[in-house]
Steps between C-alpha positions, in 0.01 A plus 500: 500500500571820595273780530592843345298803427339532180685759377859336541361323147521800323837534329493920454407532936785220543735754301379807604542390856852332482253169614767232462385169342309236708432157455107426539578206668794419819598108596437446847660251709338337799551250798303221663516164659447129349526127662656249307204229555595199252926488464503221233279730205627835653130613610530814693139630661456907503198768496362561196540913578911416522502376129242670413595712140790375524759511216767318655516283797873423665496234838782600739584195745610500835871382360546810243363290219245766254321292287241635191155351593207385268171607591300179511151621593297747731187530679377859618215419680749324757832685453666214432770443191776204419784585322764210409864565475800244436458203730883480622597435855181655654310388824144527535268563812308274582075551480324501836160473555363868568189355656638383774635824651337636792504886612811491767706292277857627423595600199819636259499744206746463270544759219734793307344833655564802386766290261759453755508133489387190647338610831339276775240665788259297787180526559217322588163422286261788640180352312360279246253542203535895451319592249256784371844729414499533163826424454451244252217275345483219706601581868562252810839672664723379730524799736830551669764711722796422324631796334445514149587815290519561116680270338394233710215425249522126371739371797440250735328438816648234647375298813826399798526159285604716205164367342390765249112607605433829311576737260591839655286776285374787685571783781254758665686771509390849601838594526660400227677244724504147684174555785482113541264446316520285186351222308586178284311311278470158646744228360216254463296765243829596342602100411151465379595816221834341438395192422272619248792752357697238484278274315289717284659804508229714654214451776216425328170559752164320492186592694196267657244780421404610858498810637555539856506756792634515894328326786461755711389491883142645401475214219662262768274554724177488250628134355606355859849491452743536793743711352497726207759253232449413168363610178147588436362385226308820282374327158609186299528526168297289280648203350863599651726222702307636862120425344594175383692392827221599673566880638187733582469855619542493862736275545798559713865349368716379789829295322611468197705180415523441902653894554236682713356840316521794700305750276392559145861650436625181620276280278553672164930483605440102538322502202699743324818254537329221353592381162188476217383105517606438815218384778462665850322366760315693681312489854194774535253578770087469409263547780760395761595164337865490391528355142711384260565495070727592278540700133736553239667831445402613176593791227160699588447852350503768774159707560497868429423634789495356870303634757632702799615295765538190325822291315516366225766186529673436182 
């Protein structure tokens, strides 16, 4: 929509003024990036913010081919969207496994920046598990080198074996430019939201009732852990998954389904991406015995308010 001032609406200023007619609303037209991730239904995987609003949504393919595209589904809260267009003749990229990339690894970014077409730059993965940057809802970025610049948004990052291992989303950039300095959401969260697109249509999100805050050293140290990991838990709420699995206050979670847990960002992400009725196991710290139990994810109500310092997973 566009904006105008308040006084183009009046018909006798527009005359009196020679104020040619204006329409209150423009079409826009804007470029971004997809991977075509399942070539037999004609699945392509985007962010959410390149379809977002959208009124129209045309695929261009590396042969020439512009096909119209369907919105299937979105998720905001990881930036992630699958849009399905004819399935003739396509090729698909292959899913890696995000989890087992290391900081040092090489990697490729493949995208359409600035709109001038497929483009591929190098780089290498500069760090793991960014999160805190309020770029979206649930954040556990793939930090990287490659250059990635808008319209890049919703393209691949692709390991040397062409294995597809993230989602290219984000830049930090001061200058309105490349710095080297970007992030992707990791394939492994992304094929979690795409299999529940595809399925249900949405991503539907379930919570154990626990809310949880960072180990830090000071806690560490107070608890006798080594090093500050984990997820501390603040308060279990009654008669939620956590009570009846056997969660208390004080308790520190250290995996989830076998997939260590950094931080409290990290445990309400693992939880996050967890569809309602399905059972996590989970292994927990209590006055330095390592334990184990597990709960079901379940379609809790959320609190209204939180206290400062503290996560609520969901």
């Amino acid at each position: 929509r566009v904006e105008e001032n308040p006084l183009y609406r009046d018909p006798f200023f527009r005359r009196f003024f020679n104020v040619p007619d204006q329409p209150q609303t423009q079409q826009r037209q804007a470029a971004g990036s997809g991977v075509i991730v399942d070539a037999q239904r004609g699945y392509v995987m985007t962010n959410n913010h390149v379809v977002a609003r959208a009124d129209k949504i045309a695929v261009t393919l590396k042969d020439g081919r512009t096909l119209n595209a369907k919105l299937i589904g979105t998720d905001p809260g990881t930036d992630i969207a699958i849009v399905q267009i004819p399935a003739e003749n396509l090729t698909a990229l292959p899913f890696g496994d995000s989890g087992q990339l290391e900081v040092g690894d090489y990697v490729v970014a493949i995208g359409n920046p600035f709109g001038l077409g497929q483009t591929v730059t190098s780089g290498i993965v500069s760090a793991l598990g960014r999160s805190g940057l309020r770029i979206e809802g649930y954040e556990d970025f793939i930090q990287t080198d490659a250059s990635i610049n808008p319209g890049n948004s919703g393209g691949a990052l692709v390991d040397l074996r062409g294995r597809l291992i993230g989602i290219n989303t984000a830049i930090i950039a001061p200058s309105g430019g490349n710095v080297g300095i970007g992030f992707a959401v990791p394939i492994n969260m992304a094929r979690s939201v795409f299999d529940q697109i595809v399925q249900y249509g949405k991503v539907a999100r379930g919570r154990v009732g626990v809310q949880v805050q960072d180990v830090t050293p000071e806690i560490a140290s107070a608890i006798g852990m080594k090093q500050p990991t984990g997820a501390l838990v603040a308060r279990v709420e009654p008669g939620s998954p956590a009570a009846k699995a056997g969660l208390k206050q004080g308790d520190v979670v250290l995996e989830i389904n076998g997939a260590a847990v950094r931080n409290s960002a990290d445990l309400r992400n693992r939880i996050g991406l967890v569809r309602i009725g399905d059972k996590v196991d989970v292994t927990y710290r209590r006055n330095e015995e390592e334990r184990n139990t597990s709960m079901r994810v379940a379609d809790l109500p959320v609190p209204e308010q939180t206290q400062q310092g503290m996560r609520e997973e969901r």
